[in-house]
C-alpha positions in Angstrom: -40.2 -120.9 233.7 -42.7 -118.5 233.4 -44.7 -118.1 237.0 -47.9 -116.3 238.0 -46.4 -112.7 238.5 -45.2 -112.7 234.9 -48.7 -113.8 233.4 -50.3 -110.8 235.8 -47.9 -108.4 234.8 -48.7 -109.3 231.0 -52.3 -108.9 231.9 -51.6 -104.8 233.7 -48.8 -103.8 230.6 -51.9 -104.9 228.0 -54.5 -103.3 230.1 -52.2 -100.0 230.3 -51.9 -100.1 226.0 -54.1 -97.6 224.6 -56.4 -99.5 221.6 -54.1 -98.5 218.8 -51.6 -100.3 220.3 -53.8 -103.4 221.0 -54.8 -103.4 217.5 -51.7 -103.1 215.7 -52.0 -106.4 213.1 -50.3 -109.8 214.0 -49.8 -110.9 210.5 -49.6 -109.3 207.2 -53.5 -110.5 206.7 -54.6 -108.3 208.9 -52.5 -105.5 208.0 -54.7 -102.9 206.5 -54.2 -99.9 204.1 -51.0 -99.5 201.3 -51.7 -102.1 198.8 -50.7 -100.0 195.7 -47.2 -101.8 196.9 -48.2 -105.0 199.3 -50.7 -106.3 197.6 -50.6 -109.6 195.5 -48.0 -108.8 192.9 -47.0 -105.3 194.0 -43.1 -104.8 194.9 -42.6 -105.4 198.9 -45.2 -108.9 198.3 -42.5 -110.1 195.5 -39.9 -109.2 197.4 -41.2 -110.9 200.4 -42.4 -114.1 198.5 -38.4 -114.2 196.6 -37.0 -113.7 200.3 -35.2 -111.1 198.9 -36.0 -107.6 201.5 -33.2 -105.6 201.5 -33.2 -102.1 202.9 -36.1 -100.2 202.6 -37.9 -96.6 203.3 -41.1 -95.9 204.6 -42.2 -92.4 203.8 -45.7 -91.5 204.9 -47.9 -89.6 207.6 -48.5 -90.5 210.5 -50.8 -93.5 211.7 -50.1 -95.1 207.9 -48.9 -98.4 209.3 -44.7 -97.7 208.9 -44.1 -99.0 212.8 -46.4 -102.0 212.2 -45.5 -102.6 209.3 -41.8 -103.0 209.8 -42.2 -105.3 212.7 -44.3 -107.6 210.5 -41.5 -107.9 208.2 -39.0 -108.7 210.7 -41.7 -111.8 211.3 -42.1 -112.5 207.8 -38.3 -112.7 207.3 -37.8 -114.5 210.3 -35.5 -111.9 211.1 -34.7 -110.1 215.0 -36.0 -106.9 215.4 -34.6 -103.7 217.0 -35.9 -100.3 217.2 -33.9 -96.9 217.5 -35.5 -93.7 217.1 -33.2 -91.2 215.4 -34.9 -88.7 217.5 -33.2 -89.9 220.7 -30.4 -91.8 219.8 -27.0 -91.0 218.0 -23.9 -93.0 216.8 -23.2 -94.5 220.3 -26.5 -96.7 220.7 -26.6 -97.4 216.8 -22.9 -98.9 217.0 -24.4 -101.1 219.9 -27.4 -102.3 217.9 -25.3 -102.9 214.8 -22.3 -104.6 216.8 -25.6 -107.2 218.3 -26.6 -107.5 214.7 -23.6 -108.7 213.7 -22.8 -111.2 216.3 -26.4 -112.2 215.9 -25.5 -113.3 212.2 -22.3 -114.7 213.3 -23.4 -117.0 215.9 -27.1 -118.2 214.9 -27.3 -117.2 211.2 -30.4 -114.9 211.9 -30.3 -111.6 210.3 -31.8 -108.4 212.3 -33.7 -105.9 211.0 -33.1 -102.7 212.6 -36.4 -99.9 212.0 -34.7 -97.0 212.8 -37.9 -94.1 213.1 -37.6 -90.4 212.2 -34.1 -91.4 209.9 -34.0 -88.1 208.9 -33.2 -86.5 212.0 -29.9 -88.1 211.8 -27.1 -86.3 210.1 -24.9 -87.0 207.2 -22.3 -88.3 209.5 -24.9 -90.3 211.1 -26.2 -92.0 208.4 -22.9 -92.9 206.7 -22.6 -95.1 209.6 -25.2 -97.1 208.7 -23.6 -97.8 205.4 -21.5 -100.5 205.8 -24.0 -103.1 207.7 -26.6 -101.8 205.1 -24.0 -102.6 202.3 -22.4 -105.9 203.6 -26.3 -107.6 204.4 -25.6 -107.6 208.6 -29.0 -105.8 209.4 -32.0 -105.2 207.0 -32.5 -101.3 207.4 -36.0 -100.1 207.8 -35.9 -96.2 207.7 -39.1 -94.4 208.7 -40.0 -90.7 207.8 -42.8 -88.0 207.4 -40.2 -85.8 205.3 -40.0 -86.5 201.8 -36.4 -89.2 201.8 -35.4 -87.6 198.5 -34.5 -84.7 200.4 -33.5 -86.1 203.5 -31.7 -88.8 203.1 -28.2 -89.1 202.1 -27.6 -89.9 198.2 -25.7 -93.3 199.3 -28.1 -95.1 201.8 -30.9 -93.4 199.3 -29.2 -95.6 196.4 -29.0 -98.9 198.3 -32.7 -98.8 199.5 -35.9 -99.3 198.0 -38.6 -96.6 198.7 -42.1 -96.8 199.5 -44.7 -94.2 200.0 -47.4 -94.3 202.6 -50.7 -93.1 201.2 -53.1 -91.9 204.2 -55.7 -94.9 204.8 -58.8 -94.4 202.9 -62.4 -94.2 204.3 -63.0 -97.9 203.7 -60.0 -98.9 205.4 -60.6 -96.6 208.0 -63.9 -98.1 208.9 -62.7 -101.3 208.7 -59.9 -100.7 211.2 -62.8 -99.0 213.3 -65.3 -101.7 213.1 -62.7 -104.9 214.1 -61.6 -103.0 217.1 -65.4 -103.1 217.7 -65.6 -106.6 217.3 -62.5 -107.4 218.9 -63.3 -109.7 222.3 -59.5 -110.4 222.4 -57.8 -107.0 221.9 -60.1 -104.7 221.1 -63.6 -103.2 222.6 -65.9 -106.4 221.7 -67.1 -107.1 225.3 -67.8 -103.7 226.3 -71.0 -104.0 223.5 -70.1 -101.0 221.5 -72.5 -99.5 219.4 -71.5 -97.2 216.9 -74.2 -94.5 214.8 -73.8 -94.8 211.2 -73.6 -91.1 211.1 -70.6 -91.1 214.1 -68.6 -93.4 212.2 -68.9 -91.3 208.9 -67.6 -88.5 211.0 -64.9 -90.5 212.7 -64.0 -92.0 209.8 -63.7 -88.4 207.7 -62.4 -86.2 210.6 -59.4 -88.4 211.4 -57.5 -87.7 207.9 -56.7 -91.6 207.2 -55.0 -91.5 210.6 -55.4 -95.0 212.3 -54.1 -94.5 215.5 -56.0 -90.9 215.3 -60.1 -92.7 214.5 -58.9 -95.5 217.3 -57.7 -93.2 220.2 -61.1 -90.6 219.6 -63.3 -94.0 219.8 -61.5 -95.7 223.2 -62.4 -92.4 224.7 -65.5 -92.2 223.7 -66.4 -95.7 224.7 -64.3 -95.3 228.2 -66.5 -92.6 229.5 -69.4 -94.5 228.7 -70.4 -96.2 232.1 -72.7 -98.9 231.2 -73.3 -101.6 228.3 -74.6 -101.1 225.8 -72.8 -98.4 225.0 -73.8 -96.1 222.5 -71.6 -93.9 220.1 -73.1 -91.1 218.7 -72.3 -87.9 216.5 -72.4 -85.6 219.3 -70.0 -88.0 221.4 -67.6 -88.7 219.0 -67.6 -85.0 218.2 -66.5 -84.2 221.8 -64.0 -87.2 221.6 -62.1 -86.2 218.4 -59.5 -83.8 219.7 -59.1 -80.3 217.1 -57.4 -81.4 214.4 -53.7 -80.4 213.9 -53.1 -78.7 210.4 -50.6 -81.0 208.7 -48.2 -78.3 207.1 -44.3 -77.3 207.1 -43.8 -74.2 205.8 -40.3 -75.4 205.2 -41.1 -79.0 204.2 -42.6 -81.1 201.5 -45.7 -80.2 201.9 -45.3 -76.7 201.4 -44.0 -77.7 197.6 -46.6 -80.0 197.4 -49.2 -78.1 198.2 -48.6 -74.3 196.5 -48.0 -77.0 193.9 -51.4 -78.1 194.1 -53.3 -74.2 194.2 -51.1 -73.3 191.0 -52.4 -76.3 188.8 -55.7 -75.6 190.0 -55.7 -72.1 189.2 -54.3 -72.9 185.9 -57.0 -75.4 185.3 -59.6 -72.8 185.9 -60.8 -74.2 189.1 -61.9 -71.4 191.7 -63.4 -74.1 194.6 -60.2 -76.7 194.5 -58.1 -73.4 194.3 -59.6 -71.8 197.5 -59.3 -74.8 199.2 -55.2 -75.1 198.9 -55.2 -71.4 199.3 -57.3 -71.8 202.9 -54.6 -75.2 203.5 -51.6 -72.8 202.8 -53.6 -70.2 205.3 -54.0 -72.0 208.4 -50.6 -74.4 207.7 -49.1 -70.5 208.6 -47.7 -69.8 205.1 -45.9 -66.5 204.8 -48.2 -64.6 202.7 -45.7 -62.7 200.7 -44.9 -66.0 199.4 -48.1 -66.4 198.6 -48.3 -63.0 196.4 -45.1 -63.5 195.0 -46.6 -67.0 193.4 -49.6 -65.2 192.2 -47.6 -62.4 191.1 -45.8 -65.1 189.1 -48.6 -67.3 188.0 -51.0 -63.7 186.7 -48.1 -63.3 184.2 -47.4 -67.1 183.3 -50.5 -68.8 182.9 -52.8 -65.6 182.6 -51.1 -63.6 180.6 -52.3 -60.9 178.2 -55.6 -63.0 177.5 -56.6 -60.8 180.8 -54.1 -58.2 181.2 -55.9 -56.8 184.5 -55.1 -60.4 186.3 -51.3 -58.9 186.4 -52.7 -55.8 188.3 -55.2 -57.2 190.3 -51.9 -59.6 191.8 -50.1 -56.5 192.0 -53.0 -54.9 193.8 -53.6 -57.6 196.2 -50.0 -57.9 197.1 -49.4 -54.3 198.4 -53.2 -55.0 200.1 -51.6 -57.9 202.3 -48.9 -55.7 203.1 -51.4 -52.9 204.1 -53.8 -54.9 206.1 -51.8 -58.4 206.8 -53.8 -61.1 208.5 -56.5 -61.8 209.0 -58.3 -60.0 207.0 -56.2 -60.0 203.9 -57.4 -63.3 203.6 -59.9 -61.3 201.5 -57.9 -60.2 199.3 -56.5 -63.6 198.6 -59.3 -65.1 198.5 -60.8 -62.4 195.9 -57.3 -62.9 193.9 -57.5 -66.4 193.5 -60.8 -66.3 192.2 -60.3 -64.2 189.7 -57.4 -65.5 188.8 -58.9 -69.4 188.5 -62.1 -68.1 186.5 -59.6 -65.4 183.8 -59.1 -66.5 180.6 -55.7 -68.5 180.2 -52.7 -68.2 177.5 -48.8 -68.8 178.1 -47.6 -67.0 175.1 -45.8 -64.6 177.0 -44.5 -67.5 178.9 -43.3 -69.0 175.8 -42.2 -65.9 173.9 -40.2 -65.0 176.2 -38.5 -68.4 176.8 -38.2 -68.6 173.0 -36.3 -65.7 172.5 -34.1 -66.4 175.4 -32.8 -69.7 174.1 -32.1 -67.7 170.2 -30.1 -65.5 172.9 -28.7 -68.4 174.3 -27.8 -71.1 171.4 -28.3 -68.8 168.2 -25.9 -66.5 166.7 -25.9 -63.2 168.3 -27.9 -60.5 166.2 -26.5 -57.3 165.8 -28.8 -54.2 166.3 -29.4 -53.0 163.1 -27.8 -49.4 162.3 -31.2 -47.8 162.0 -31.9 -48.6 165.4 -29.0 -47.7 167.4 -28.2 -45.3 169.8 -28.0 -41.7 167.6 -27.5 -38.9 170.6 -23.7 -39.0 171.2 -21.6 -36.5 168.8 -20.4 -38.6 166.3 -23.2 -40.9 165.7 -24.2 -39.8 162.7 -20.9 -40.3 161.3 -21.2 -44.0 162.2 -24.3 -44.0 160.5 -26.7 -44.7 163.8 -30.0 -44.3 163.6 -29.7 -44.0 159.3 -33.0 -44.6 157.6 -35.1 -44.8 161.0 -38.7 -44.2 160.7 -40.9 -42.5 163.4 -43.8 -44.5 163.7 -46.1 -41.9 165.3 -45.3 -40.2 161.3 -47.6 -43.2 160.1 -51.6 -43.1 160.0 -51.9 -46.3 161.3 -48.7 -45.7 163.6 -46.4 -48.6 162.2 -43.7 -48.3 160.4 -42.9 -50.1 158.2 -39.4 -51.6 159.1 -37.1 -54.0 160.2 -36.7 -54.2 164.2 -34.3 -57.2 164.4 -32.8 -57.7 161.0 -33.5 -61.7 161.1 -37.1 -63.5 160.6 -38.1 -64.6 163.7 -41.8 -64.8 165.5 -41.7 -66.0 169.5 -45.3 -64.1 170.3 -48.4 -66.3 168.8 -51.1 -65.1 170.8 -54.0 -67.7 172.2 -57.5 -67.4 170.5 -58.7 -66.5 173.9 -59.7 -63.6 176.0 -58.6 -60.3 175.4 -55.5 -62.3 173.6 -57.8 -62.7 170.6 -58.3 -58.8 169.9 -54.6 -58.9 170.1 -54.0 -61.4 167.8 -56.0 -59.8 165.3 -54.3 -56.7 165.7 -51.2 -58.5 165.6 -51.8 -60.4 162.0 -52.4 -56.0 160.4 -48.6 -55.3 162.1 -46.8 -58.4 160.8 -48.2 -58.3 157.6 -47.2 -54.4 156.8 -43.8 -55.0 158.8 -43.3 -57.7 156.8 -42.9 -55.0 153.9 -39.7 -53.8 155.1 -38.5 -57.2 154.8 -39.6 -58.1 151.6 -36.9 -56.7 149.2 -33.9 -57.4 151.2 -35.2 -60.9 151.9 -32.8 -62.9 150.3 -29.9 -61.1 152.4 -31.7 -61.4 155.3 -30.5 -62.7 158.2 -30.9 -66.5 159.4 -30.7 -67.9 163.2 -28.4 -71.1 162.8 -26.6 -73.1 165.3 -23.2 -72.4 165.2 -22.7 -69.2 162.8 
């Protein structure tokens, strides 16, 4: 029997919730944000409509709904619900929760759902014991992660879960989470008669990086140390009330892939403002720099290649800069690098010349040098016939001699009709055609590259 003491002390513990936490959605209708996967349709709606949730994975940023979310499943499926963080919990406290689970099932017939936050800061050992509950249906596992779960998460518990990713909540769904907690008489801010500018909420709504619990806390402080109704939000207010936003970035984790990822393709697609911007994410994230050269390094040969032949130097260049100078200011140098590298002329032959020739290495028949071109300054070459009928090309007018280099008929370098690439490829087409005269007369003994000879 519930008496007046319990009914206050409701009334204080909701009073002491911040507004995220007094906004978090009572049903799935209200649940804002992820419907590439919960709306009508999509995968977690079918598999709530079939009653058929098994274990799942929530892998997302934070404020994306994966807390909320899990305990409105655990009301959808009628299901108990228990929490564990694996930050502060180990094998002990999860035996405990999974022995409760089980005698739950036993005695009533209601399964549990366990959420179990930050699953990737439990070990291999850790999550193994998980596996039988998981496996014989006693709890419905609901892992929770920032870190990508394909990396984290063991290969077994990975294979008997379903994974879904959390996408940041867009600006729409932002604002609407704002404006209901504005509206809100119940829960939210609606008696306090909040009035927000149309230029604050843009701000909120962009500053807080689809971060829910982020745009809510900035606004309850904003409207908090407002003494009097109506109170009025606006840009300079909110400003003040949005705390300096944390750089999301691991230098370790898989956002560091994901974004170096990111400034490579947009070099490669020739795009010097999207490319500055993942370089200047990599930057303040605290990215080792000689990583960064080493990828431009890299990317100056693979996707620049001799349609600019200076990109290779200038990466070079910029490289031993950063090591000269370090930060901050060879964030110039970077910065200069990256430009010139997105707005260069692009070809991969190299790229592919070189892997062509590598995989004739690799799967082909080996080639012999030929005699003409072997090794001819050890006493007793020249009774071996080394270095026989070599010409010296500088003897030529044009400098080419006409000859056989490799003895079968093979062409890995086609040069790009781009950039300095193009002179090369016209030069290239004079060489081939008067090698091609030392090839000529033998050409029906010539060589072949064939799988297995």
């Amino acid at each position: 029997m519930r008496s007046l003491f319990d009914d206050a002390e409701a009334r204080n513990r909701k009073q002491a919730q911040p507004l995220a936490a007094r906004m978090r959605p009572r049903t799935l209708a209200e649940f804002v944000g992820q419907r590439h996967f919960l709306a009508e349709g999509k995968l977690l709606w079918r598999l709530l409509k079939a009653d058929r949730l098994g274990s799942v994975l929530f892998y997302g940023p934070p404020g994306s709904g994966k807390t909320t979310l899990a305990r409105l499943l655990a009301t959808e499926s009628q299901a108990a619900f228990e929490q564990l963080s694996a930050v502060s919990s180990g094998v002990r406290e999860l035996r405990t929760v999974l022995e409760r689970a089980r005698e739950r099932l036993e005695t009533t017939g209601q399964r549990t759902l366990l959420f179990l936050d930050e699953i990737h800061r439990f070990n291999k050992a850790q999550q193994d014991a998980l596996l039988p509950d998981v496996e014989e249906g006693v709890v419905v596992l609901v892992g929770a992660t920032t870190e990508n779960p394909f990396f984290t998460v063991n290969r077994a518990l990975l294979s008997r879960s379903q994974v879904f990713a959390f996408e940041p909540l867009s600006g729409d769904e932002l604002r609407q989470v704002v404006q209901r907690a504005i509206e809100d008489r119940e829960r939210g801010l609606g008696e306090l008669e909040v009035d927000i500018d149309e230029e604050a909420m843009e701000f909120l709504v962009r500053m807080s990086d689809g971060d829910a619990r982020r745009a809510l806390t900035a606004l309850e402080i904003a409207v908090r140390s407002l003494p009097n109704a109506p109170r009025r939000i606006d840009l300079p207010l909110i400003r003040e009330c949005l705390q300096q936003r944390t750089i999301d970035y691991d230098a370790d984790g898989d956002l560091h892939y994901d974004i170096i990822s990111a400034l490579i393709k947009s070099i490669r697609g020739s795009d010097p403002d999207a490319s500055l911007y993942w370089l200047a994410r990599m930057l303040e994230g605290g990215e080792d720099v000689r990583f960064l050269c080493r990828r431009l390094v890299i990317l100056a040969s693979e996707d620049v290649g001799n349609a600019d032949p200076q990109a290779l130097m200038l990466a070079v260049a910029t490289a031993q800069a950063c090591e000269l100078v370090g930060l901050p200011e060879c964030q110039l140098n970077l910065a200069q690098l990256v430009i010139y590298l997105a707005c260069a002329p692009k070809s991969n032959a190299s790229t592919t010349a070189i892997a062509a020739a590598r995989d004739d290495v690799r799967h082909q028949a080996i080639v012999p040098v030929p005699r003409a071109l072997r090794d001819r300054h050890y006493h007793g070459a020249k009774q071996l016939g080394h270095g026989e009928g070599y010409q010296y090309a500088h003897d030529e007018e044009d400098g080419i001699a006409a000859m056989d280099y490799l003895g079968v008929d093979r062409e890995y370098y086609r040069p790009v009709d781009r950039g300095f690439e193009r002179e090369l490829a016209r030069r290239l087409e004079t060489i081939r055609a008067k090698l091609r005269q030392a090839k000529e007369p033998s050409s029906s003994g010539s060589q072949q590259l064939v799988d297995g000879e």
